[in-house]
Backbone bond lengths (Angstrom), bond angles and torsions (degrees), N, CA, C in turn:
res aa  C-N    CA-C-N  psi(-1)  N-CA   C-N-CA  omega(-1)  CA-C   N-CA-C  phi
1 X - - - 1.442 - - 1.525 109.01 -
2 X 1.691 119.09 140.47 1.162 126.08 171.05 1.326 127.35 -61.06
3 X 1.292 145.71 158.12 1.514 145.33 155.91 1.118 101.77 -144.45
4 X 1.524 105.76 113.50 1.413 117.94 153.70 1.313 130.57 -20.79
5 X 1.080 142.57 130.25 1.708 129.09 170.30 1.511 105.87 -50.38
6 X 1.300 122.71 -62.01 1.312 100.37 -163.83 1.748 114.20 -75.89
7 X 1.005 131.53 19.10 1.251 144.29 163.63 1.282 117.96 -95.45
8 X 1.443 117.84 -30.97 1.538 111.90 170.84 1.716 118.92 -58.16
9 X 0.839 137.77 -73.21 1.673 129.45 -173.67 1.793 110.25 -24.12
10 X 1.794 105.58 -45.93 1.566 90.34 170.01 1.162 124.00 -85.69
11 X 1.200 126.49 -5.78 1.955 134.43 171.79 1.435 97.70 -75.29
12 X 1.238 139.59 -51.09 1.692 139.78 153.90 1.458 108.58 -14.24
13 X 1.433 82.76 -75.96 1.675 97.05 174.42 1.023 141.46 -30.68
14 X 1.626 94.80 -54.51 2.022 110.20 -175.83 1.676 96.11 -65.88
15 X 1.502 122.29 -69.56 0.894 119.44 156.35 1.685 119.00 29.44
16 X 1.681 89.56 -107.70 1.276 135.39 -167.37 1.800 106.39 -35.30
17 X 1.298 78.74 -37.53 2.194 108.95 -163.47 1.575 104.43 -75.51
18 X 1.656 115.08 -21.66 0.836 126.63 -135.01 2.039 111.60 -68.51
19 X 1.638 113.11 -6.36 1.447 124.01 164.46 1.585 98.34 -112.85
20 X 1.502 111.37 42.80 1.700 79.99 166.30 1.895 101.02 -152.69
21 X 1.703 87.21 64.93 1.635 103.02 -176.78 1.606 91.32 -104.20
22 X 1.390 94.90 162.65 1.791 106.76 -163.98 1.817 74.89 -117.34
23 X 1.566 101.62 152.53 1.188 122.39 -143.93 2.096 87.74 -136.59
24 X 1.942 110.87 115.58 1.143 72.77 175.14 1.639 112.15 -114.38
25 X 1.363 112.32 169.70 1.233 116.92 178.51 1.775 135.20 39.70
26 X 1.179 138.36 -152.33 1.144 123.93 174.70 1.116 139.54 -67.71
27 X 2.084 113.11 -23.05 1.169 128.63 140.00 1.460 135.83 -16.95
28 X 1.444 107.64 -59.38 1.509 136.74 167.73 1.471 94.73 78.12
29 X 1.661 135.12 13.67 1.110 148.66 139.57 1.652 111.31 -7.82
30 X 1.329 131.34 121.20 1.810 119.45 164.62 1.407 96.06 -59.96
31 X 1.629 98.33 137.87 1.227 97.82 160.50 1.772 108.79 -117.27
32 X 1.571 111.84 10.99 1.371 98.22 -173.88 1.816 98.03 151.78
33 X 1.350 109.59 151.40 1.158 86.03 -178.45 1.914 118.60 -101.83
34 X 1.034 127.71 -161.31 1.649 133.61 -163.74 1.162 85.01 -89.93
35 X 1.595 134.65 104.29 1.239 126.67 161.85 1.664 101.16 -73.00
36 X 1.174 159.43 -29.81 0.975 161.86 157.93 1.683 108.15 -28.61
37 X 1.441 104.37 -38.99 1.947 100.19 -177.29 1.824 99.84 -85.65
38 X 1.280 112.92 -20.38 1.391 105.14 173.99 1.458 130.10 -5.66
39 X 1.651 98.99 -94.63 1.161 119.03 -175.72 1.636 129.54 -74.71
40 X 1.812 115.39 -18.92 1.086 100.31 154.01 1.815 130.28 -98.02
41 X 1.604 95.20 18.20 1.762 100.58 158.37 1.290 114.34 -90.66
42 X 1.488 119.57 -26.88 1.668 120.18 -168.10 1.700 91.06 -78.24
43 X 1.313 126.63 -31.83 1.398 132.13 -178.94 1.615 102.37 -63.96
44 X 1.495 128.30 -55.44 0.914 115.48 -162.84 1.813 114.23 -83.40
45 X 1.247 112.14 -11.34 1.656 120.51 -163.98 1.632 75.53 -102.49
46 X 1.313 154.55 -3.28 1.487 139.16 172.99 1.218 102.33 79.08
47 X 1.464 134.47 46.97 1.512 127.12 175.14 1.616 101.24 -128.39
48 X 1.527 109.47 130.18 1.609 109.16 179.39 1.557 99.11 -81.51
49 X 1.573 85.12 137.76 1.802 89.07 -172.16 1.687 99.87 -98.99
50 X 1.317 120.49 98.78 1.289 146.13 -174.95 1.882 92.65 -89.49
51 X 1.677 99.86 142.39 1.268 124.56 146.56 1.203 101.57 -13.21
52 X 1.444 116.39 -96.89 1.743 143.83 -178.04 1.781 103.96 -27.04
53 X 1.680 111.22 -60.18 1.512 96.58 170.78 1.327 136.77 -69.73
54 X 1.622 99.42 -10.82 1.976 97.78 169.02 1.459 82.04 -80.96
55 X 0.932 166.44 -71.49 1.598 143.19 -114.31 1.633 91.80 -82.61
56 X 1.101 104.94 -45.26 1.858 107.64 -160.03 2.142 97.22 -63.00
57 X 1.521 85.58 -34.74 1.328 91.02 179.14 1.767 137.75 -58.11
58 X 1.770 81.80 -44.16 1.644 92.45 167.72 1.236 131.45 -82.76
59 X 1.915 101.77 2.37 1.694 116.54 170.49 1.127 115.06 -68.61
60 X 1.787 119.67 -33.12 1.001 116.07 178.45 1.814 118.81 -84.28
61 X 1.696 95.14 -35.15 1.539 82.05 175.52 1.536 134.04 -59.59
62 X 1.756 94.29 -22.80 1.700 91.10 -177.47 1.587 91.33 -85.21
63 X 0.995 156.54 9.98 1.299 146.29 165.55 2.029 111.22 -92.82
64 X 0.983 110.00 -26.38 1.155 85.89 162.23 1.894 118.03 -102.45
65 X 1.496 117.73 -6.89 1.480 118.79 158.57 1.303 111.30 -55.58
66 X 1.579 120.90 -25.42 1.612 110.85 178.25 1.531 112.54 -95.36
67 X 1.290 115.02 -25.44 1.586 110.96 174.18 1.524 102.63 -57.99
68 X 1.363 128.60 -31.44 1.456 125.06 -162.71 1.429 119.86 -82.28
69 X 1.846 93.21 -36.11 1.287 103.54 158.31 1.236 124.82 -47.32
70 X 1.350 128.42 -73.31 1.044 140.82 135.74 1.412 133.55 33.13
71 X 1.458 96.96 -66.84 2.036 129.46 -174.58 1.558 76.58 -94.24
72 X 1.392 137.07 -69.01 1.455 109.71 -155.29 1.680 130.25 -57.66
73 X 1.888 90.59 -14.27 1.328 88.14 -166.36 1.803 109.30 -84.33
74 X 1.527 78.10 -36.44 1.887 89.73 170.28 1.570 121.44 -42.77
75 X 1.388 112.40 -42.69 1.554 127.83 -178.49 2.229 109.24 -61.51
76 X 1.446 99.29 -19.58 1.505 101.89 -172.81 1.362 120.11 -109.73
């Protein structure tokens, strides 16, 4: 699969992020990820965490919160 250049630094990212989703309730459903691990993962993987890469970033997170949706609803 392709990635744009200017989309790569937050695909790194998601990546990178990729054990540090907050989990909610008994479900254990993502509900989103640890904005708190953000900035010292974009620090440690060498990516400046720009405006532009949280947005590109949270394109992807709400895209996979809806695929899950998605699968959960299918399962009921």
């Amino acid at each position: 699969m392709a990635v744009w250049p200017e989309n790569w630094p937050a695909v790194q990212l998601f990546v990178a992020l990729g054990t540090q989703w907050r989990r909610a309730g008994m479900t254990g459903a993502r509900s989103g990820l640890d904005y708190g691990a953000i900035a010292p993962t974009a620090a440690l993987v060498g990516i400046e965490a720009t405006a532009d890469t949280m947005r590109r970033l949270q394109i992807l997170e709400n895209r996979v919160l809806a695929i899950d949706a998605r699968r959960r609803a299918k399962r009921t």
